[in-house]
Backbone as CSV, one residue per row, in Angstrom:
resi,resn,N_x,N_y,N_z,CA_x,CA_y,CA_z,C_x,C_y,C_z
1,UNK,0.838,-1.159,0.000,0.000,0.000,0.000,0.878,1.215,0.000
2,UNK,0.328,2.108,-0.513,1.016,3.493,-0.864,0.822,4.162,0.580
3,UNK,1.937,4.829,0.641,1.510,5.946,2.226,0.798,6.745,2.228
4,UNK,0.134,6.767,0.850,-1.341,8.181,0.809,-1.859,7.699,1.130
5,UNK,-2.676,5.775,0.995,-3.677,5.020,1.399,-3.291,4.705,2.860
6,UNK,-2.243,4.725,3.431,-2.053,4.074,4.730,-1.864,5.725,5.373
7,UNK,-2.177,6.699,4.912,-2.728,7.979,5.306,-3.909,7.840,5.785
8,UNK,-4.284,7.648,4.606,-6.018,8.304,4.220,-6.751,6.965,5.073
9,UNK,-6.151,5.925,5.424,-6.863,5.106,6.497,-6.482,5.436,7.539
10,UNK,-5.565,6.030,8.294,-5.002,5.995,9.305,-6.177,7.583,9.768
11,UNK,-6.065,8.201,8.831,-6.875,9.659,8.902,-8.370,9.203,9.130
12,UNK,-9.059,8.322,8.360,-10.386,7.518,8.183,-10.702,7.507,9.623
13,UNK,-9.875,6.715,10.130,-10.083,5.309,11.264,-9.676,6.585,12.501
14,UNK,-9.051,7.951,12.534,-9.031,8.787,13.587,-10.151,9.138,13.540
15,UNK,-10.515,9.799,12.321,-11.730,10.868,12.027,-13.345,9.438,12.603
16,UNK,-13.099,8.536,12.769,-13.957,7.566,13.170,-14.149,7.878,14.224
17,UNK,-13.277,7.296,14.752,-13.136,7.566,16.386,-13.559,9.043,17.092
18,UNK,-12.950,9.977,16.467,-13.221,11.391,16.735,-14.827,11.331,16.832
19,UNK,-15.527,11.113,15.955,-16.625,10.964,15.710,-17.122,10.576,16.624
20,UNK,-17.119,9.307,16.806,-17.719,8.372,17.924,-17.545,8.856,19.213
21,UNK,-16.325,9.820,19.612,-16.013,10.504,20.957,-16.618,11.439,20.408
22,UNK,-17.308,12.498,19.834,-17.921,13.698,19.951,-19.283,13.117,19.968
23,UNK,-20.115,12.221,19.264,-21.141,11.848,19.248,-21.382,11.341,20.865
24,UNK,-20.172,10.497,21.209,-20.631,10.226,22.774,-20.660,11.049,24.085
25,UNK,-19.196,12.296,23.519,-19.344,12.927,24.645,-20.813,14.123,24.498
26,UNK,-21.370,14.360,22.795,-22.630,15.079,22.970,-24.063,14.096,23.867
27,UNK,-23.885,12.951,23.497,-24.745,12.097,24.262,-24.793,12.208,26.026
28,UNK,-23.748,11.797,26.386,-23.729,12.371,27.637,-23.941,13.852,27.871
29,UNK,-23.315,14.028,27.055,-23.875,16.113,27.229,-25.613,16.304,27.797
30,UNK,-25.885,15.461,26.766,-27.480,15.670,26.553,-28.204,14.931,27.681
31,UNK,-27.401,13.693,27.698,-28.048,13.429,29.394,-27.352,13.748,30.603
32,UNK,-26.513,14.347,30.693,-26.129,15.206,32.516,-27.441,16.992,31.869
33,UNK,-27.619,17.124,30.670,-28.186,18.156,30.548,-29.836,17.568,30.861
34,UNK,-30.275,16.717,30.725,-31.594,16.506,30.244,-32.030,16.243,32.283
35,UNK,-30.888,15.518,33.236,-30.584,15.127,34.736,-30.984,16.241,35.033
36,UNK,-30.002,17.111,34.404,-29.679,18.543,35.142,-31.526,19.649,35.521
37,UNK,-31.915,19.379,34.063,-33.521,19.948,33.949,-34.515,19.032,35.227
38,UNK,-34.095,17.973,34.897,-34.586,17.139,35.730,-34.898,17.633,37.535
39,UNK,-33.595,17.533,37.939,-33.717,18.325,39.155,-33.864,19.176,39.104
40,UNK,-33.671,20.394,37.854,-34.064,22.003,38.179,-35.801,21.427,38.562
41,UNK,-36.095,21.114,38.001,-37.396,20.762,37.573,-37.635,20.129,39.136
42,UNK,-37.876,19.246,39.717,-38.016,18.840,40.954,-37.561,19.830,41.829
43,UNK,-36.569,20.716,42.005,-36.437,21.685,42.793,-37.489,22.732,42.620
44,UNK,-37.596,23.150,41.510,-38.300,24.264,41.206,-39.769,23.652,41.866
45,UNK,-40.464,22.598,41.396,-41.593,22.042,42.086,-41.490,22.058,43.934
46,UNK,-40.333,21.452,44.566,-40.274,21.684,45.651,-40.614,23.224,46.406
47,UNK,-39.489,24.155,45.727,-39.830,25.481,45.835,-41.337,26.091,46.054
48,UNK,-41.728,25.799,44.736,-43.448,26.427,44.489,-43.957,25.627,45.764
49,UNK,-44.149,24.373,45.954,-44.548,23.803,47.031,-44.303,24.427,48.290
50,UNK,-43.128,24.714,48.766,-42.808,25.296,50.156,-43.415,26.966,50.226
51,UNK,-43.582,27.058,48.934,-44.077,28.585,48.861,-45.924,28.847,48.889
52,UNK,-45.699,27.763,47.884,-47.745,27.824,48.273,-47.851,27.580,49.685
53,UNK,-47.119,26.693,50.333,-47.758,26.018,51.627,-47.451,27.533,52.902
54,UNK,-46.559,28.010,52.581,-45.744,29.272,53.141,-46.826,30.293,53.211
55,UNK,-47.299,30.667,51.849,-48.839,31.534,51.408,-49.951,31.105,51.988
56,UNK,-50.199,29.907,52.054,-51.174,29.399,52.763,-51.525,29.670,54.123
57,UNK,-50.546,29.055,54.285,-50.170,29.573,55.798,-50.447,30.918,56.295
58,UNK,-49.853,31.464,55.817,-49.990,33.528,55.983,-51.342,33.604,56.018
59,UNK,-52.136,32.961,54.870,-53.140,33.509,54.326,-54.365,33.139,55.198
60,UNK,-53.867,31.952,56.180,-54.869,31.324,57.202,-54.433,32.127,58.589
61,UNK,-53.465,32.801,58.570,-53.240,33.235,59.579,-53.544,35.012,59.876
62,UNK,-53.534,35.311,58.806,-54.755,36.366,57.755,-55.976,36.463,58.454
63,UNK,-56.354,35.355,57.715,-57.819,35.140,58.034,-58.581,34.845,59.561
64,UNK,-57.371,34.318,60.183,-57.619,34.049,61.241,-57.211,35.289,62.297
65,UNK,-56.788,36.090,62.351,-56.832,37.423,62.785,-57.907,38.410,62.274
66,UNK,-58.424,38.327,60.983,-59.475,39.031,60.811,-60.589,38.413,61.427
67,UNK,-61.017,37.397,61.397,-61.915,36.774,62.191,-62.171,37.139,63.707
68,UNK,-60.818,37.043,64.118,-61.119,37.532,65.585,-61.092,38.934,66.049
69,UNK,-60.965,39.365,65.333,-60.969,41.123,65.019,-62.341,41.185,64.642
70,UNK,-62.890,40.726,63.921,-64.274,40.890,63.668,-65.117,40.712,64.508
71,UNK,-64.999,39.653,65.503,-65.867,38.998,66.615,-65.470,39.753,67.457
72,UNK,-64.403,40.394,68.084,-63.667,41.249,69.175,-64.448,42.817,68.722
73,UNK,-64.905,42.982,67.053,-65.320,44.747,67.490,-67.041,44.092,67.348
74,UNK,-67.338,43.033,67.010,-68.483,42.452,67.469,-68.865,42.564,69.060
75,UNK,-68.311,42.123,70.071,-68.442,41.911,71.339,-67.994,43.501,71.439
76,UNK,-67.565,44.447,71.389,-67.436,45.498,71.444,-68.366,46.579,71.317
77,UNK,-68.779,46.001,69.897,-70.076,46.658,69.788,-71.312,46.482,70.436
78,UNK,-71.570,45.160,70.953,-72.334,44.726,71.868,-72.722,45.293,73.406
79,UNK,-71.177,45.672,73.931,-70.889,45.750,75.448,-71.363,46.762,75.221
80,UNK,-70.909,47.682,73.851,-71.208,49.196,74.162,-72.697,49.151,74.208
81,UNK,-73.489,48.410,73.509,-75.086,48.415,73.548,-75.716,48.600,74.904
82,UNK,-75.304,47.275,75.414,-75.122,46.581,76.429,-75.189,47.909,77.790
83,UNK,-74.192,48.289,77.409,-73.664,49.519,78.571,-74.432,50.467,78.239
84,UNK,-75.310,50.892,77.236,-75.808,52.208,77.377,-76.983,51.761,77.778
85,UNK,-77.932,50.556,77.715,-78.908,50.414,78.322,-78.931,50.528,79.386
86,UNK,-77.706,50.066,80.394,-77.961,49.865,82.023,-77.054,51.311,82.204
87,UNK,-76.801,52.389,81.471,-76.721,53.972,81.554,-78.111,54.231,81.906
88,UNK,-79.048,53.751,80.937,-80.435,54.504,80.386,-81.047,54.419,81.708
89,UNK,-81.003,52.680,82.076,-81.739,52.422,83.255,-81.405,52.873,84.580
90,UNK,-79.929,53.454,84.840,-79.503,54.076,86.318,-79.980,55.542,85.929
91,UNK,-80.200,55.882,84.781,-80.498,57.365,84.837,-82.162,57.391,84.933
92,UNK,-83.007,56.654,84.504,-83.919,56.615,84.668,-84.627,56.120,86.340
93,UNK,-83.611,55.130,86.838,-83.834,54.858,88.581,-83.702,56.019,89.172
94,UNK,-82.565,56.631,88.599,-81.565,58.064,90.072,-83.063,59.065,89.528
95,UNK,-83.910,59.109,88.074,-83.954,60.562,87.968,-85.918,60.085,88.342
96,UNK,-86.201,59.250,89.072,-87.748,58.742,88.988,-88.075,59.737,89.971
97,UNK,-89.293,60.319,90.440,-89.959,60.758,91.022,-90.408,59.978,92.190
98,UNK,-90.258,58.820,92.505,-90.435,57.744,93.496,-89.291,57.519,94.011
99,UNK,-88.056,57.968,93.396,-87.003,57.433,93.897,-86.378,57.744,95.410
100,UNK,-86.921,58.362,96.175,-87.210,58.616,97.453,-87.695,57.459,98.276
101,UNK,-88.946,57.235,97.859,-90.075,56.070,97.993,-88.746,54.973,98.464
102,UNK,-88.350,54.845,96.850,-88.161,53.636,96.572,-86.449,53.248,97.427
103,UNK,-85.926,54.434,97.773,-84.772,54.322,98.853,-85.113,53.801,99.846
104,UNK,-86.444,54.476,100.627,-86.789,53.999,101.834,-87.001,52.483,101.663
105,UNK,-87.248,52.101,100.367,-87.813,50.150,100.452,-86.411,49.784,100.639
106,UNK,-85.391,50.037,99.896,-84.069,49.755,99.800,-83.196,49.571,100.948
107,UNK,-83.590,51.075,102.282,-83.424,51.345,103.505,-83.995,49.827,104.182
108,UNK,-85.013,49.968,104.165,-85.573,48.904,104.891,-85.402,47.622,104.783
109,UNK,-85.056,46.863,103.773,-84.435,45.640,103.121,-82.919,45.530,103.722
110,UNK,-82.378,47.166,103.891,-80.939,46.252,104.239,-80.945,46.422,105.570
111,UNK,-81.993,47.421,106.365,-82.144,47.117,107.673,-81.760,45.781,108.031
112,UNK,-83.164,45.435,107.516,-83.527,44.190,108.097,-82.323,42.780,107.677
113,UNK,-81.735,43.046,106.486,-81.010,41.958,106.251,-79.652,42.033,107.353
114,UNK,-79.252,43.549,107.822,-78.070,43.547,108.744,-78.314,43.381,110.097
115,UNK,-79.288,43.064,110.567,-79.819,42.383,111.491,-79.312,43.689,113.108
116,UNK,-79.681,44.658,112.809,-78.535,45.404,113.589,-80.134,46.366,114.303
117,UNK,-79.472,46.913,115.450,-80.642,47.481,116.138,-80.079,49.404,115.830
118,UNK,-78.943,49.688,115.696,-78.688,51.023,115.596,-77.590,51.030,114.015
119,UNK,-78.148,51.939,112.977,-77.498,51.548,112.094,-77.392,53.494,111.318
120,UNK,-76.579,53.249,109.973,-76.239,54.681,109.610,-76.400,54.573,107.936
121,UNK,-77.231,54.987,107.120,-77.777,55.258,106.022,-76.966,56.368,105.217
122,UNK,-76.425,55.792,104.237,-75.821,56.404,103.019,-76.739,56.547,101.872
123,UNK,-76.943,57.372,101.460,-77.571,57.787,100.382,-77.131,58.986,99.157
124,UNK,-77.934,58.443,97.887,-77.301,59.720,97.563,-77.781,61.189,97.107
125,UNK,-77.065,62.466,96.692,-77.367,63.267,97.310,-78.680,64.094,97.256
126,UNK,-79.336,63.438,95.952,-80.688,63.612,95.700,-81.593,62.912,96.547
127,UNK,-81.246,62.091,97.244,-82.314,61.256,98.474,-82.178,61.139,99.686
128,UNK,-81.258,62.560,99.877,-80.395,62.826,101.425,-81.976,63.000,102.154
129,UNK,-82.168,64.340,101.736,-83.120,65.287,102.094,-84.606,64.334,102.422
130,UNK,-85.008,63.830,101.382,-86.201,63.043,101.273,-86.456,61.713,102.362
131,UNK,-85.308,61.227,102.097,-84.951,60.194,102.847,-85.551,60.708,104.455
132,UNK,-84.160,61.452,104.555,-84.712,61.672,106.480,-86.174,62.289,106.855
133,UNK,-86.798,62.470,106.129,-88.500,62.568,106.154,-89.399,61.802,106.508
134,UNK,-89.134,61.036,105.497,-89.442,59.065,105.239,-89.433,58.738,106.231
135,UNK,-87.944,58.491,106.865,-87.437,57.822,107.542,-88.058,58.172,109.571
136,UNK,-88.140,59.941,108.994,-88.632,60.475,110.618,-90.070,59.647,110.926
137,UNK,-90.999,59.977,109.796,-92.085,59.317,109.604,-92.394,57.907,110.080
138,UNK,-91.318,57.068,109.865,-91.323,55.650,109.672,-91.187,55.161,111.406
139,UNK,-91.720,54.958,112.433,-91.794,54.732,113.725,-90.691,53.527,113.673
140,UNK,-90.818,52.715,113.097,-89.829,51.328,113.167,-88.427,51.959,112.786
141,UNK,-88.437,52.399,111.736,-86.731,53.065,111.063,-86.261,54.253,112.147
142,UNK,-87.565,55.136,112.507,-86.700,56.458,113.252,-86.328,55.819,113.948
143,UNK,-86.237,55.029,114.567,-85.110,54.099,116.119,-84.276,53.614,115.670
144,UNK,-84.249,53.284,114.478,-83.182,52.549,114.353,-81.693,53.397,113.217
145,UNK,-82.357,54.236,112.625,-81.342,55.015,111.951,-81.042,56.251,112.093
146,UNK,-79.432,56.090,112.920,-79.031,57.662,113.244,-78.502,58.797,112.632
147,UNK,-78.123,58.595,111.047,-78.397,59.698,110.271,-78.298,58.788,108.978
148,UNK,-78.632,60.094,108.631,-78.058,60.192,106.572,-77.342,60.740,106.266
149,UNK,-76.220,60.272,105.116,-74.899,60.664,105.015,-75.002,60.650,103.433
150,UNK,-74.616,61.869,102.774,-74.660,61.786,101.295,-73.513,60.876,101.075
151,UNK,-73.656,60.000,99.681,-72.618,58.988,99.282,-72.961,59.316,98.003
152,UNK,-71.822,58.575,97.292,-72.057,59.046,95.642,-72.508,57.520,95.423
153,UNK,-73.883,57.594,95.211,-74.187,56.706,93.923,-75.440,56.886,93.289
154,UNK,-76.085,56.650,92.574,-77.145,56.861,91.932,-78.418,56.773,92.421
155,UNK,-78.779,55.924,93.322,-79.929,56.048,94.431,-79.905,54.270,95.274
156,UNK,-80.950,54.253,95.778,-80.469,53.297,96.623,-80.454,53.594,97.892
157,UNK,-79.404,52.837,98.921,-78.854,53.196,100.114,-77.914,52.152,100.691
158,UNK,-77.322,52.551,101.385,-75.857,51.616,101.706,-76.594,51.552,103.205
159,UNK,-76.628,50.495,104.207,-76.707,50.952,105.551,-75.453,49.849,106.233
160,UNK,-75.232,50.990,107.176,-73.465,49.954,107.588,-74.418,50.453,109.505
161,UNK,-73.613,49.316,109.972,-74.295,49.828,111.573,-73.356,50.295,112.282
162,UNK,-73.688,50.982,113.353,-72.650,51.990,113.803,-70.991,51.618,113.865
163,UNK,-71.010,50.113,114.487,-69.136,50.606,114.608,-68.663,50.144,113.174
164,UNK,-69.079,49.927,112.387,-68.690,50.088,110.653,-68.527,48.730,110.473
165,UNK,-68.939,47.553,111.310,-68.257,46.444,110.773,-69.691,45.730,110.024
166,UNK,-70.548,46.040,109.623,-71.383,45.171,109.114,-71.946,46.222,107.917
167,UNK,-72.054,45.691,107.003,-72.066,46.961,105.536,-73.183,46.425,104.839
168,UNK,-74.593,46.672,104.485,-75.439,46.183,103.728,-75.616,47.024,102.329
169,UNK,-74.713,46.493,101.257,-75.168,47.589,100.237,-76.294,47.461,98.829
170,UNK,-76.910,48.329,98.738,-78.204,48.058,98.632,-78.309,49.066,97.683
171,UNK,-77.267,49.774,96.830,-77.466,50.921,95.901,-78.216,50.186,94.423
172,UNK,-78.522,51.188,93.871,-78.963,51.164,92.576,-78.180,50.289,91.897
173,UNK,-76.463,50.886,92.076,-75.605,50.065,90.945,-75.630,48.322,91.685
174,UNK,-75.602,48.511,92.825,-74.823,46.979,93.517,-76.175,46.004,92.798
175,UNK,-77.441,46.655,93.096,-78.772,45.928,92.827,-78.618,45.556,91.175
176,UNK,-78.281,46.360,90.455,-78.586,45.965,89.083,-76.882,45.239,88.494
177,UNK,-76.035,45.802,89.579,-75.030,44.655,88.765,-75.634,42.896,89.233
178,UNK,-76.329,42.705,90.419,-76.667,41.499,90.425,-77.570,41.328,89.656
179,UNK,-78.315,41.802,89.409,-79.315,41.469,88.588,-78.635,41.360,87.271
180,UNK,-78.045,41.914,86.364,-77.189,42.022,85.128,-76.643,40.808,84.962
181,UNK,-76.533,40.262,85.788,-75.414,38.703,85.691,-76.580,37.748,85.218
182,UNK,-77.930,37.402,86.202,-78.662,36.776,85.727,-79.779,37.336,84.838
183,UNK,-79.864,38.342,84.087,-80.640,38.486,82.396,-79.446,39.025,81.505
184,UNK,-78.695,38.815,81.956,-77.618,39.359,80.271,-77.533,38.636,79.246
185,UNK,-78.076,36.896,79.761,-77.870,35.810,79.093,-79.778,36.277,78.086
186,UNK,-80.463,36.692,78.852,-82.058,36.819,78.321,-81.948,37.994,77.118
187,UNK,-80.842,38.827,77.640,-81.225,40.545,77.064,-79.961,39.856,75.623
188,UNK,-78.811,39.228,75.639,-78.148,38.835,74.319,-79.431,38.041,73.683
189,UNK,-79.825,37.326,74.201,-80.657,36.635,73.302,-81.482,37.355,72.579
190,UNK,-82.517,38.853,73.328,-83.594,39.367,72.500,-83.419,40.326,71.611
191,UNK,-81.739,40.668,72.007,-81.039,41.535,71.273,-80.277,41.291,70.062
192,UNK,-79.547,39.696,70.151,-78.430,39.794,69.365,-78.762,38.010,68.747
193,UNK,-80.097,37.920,69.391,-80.322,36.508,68.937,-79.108,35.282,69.221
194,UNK,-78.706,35.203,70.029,-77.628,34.809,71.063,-78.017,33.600,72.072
């Protein structure tokens, strides 16, 4: 053989090979590239995943603060209801025309509940005056109560017996905060359907 032919094979049989190493190393190219998408691809899914669940999250925790913000100026709005009625009703007790009258019943109830033979009447200052009238009047009470003492509350009467240790209070507010405990459950209901 001529050395052009034992060239031109020797050149053949490289340029083969060459071949076969570029064809293989593009093959692998194409699969560490095709791997590579692969995990972008599974990462990127992981990602969105940790991120929706992340959003989610926020978005329940969102919601779940507005909720109780809503129910909190709910009960807010309520109390305030709530509170201006038993305004309406101490202004309407302190400002009655009976409310004199109706001290002396008050007087006499905590008399009798403090079980005391000499006792001292707080009132307030709109039922100072009236009161000790009542009271001069009243044959059973004038013995037993040695003055009237203006107190601040809305009407009513406090009676404590003389050496201060026995306290019957019997005001407007003390009466209707007990009472308030058992219909608040009646008055949400006719109010707030509750």
């Amino acid at each position: 053989m001529s050395m052009q032919k034992i060239s031109e094979a020797i050149l053949d049989k490289v340029k083969g090979e060459a071949r076969e190493i570029v064809e293989d190393a593009e093959a692998k190219a194409r699969e560490r590239v095709g791997k590579a998408e692969q995990q972008h691809q599974v990462k990127f899914e992981e990602e969105k995943k940790k991120l929706m669940e992340a959003a989610e999250s926020e978005a329940a925790r969102i919601r779940s603060r507005a909720s109780m913000s809503a129910r909190e100026e709910l009960l807010n709005v309520k109390n305030d209801i709530i509170n201006d009625i038993i305004k309406d009703i101490k202004k309407a007790l302190a400002g009655s025309p009976e409310s004199d009258e109706l001290a002396l019943k008050m007087v006499r109830e905590a008399v009798e509940a403090a079980g005391v033979e000499k006792a001292r009447v707080y009132a307030s200052k709109n039922n100072v005056a009236g009161l000790e009238k009542l009271i001069k009047a009243d044959k059973k009470l004038s013995g037993k109560i040695t003055e009237v003492i203006e107190y601040k509350c809305d009407g009513g009467a406090l009676v404590e017996d003389i050496e201060g240790t026995i306290r019957i209070d019997n005001t407007f507010e003390t009466r209707l905060d007990m009472l308030m405990s058992r219909v608040l459950p009646e008055i949400n209901r006719e109010l707030f359907g509750e």
